[in-house]
C-alpha positions as YAML, in Angstrom:
chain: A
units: angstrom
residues:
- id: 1
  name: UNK
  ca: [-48.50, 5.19, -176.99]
- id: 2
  name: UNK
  ca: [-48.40, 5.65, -180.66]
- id: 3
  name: UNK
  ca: [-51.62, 7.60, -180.99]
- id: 4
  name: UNK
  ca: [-51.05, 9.64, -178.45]
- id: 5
  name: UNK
  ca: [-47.17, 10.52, -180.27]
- id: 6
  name: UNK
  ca: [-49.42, 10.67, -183.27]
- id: 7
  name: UNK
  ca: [-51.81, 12.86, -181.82]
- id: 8
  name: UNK
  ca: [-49.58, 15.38, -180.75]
- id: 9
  name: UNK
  ca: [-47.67, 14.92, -184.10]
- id: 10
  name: UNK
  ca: [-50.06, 16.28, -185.73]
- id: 11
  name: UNK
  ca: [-51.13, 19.24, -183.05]
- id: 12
  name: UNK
  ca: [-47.60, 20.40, -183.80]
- id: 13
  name: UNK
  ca: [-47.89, 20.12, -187.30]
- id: 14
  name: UNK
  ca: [-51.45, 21.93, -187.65]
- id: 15
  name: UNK
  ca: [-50.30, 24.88, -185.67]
- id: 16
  name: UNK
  ca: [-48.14, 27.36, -186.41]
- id: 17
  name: UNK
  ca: [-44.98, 28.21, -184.64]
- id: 18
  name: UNK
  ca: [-47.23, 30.75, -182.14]
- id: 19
  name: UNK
  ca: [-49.84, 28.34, -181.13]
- id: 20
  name: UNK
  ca: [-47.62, 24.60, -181.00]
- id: 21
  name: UNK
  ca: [-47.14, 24.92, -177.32]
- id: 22
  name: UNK
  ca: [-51.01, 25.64, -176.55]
- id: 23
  name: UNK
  ca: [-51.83, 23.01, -179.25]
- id: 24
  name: UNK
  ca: [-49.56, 20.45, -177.33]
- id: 25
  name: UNK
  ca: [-51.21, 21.10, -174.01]
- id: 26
  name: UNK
  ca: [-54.69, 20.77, -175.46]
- id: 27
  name: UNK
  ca: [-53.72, 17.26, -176.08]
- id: 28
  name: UNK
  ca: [-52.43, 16.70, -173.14]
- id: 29
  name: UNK
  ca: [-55.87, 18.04, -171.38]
- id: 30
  name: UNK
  ca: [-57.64, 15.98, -173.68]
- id: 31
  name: UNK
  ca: [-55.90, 12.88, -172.65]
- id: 32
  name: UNK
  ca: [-55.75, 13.57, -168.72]
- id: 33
  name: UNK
  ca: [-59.87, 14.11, -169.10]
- id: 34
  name: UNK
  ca: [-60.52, 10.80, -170.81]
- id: 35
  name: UNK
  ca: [-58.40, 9.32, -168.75]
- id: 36
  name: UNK
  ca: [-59.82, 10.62, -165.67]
- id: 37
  name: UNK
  ca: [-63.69, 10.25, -166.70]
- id: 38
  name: UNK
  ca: [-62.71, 6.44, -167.61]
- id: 39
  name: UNK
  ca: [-61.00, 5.46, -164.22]
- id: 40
  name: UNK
  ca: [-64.23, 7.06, -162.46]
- id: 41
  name: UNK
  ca: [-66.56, 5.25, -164.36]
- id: 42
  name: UNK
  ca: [-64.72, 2.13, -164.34]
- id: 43
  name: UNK
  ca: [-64.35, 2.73, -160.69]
- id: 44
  name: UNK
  ca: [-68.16, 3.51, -159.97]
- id: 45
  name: UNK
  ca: [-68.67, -0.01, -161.94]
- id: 46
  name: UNK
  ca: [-66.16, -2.27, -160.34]
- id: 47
  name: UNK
  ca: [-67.97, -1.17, -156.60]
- id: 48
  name: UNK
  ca: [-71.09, -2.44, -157.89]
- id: 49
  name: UNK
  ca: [-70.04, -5.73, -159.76]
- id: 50
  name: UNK
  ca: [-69.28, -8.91, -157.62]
- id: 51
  name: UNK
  ca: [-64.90, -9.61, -157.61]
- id: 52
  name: UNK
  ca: [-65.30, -12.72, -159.52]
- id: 53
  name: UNK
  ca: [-67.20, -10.37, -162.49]
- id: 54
  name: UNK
  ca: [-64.52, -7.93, -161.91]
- id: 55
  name: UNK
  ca: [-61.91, -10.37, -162.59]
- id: 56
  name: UNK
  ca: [-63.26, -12.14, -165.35]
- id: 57
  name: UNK
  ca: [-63.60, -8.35, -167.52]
- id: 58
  name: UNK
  ca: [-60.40, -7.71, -166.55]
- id: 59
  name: UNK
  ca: [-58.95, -11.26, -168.17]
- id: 60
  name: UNK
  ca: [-61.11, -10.92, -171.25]
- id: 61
  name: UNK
  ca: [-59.07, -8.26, -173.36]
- id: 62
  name: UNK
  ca: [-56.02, -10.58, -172.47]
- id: 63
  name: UNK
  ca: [-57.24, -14.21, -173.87]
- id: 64
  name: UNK
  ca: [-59.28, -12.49, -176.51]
- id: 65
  name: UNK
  ca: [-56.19, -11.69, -177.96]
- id: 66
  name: UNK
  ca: [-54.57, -14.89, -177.14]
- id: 67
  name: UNK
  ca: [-57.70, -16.48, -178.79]
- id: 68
  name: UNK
  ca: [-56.88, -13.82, -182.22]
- id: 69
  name: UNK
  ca: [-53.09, -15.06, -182.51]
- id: 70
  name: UNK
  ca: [-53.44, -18.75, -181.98]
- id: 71
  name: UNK
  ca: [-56.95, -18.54, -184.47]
- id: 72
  name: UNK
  ca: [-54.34, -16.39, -187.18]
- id: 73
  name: UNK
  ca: [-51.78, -19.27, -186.57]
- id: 74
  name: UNK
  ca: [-54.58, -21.97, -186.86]
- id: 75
  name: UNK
  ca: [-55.96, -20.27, -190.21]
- id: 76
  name: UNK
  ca: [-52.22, -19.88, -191.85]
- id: 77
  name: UNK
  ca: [-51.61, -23.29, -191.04]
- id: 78
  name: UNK
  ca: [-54.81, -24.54, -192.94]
- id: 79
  name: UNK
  ca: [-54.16, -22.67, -195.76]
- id: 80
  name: UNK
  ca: [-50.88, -23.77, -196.47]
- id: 81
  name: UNK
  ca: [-48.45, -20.83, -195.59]
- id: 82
  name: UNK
  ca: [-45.59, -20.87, -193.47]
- id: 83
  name: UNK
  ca: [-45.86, -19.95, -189.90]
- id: 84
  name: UNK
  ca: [-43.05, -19.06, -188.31]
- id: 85
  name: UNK
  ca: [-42.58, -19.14, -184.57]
- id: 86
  name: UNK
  ca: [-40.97, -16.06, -182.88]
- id: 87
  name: UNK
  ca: [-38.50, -17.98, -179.87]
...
């Protein structure tokens, strides 16, 4: 969500008082369409892959960034800093 604020952030600031409502929309179009094209193409994908592949791509994002914060808290505790645990 913070690009998208960001994006129309700065749609509103670029335009000028006239145009911020039509600038607004344009990123709103332009975020629908991307949206859109992905969940087709993700859709015409998933009907050709097996559930098992399906699955596994959709767990990867998720313990690939598992993976990234317990390798950072691996590293830091090599090193010699401090890591604090968030409870």
């Amino acid at each position: 969500a913070p690009a998208l604020t960001t994006a129309y952030l700065i749609a509103d600031e670029s335009a000028d008082a006239a145009r911020r409502t039509r600038a607004g929309a344009w990123v709103n179009t332009a975020f629908n369409a991307g949206s859109s094209g992905g969940t087709a193409a993700v859709g015409l994908l998933v009907d050709r892959l097996p559930l098992a592949l399906c699955c596994a791509v959709a767990a990867a994002p998720a313990l690939l960034c598992a993976a990234a914060v317990l390798g950072t808290g691996v590293l830091r505790a090599r090193a010699g800093t401090e890591v604090v645990d968030a409870v």
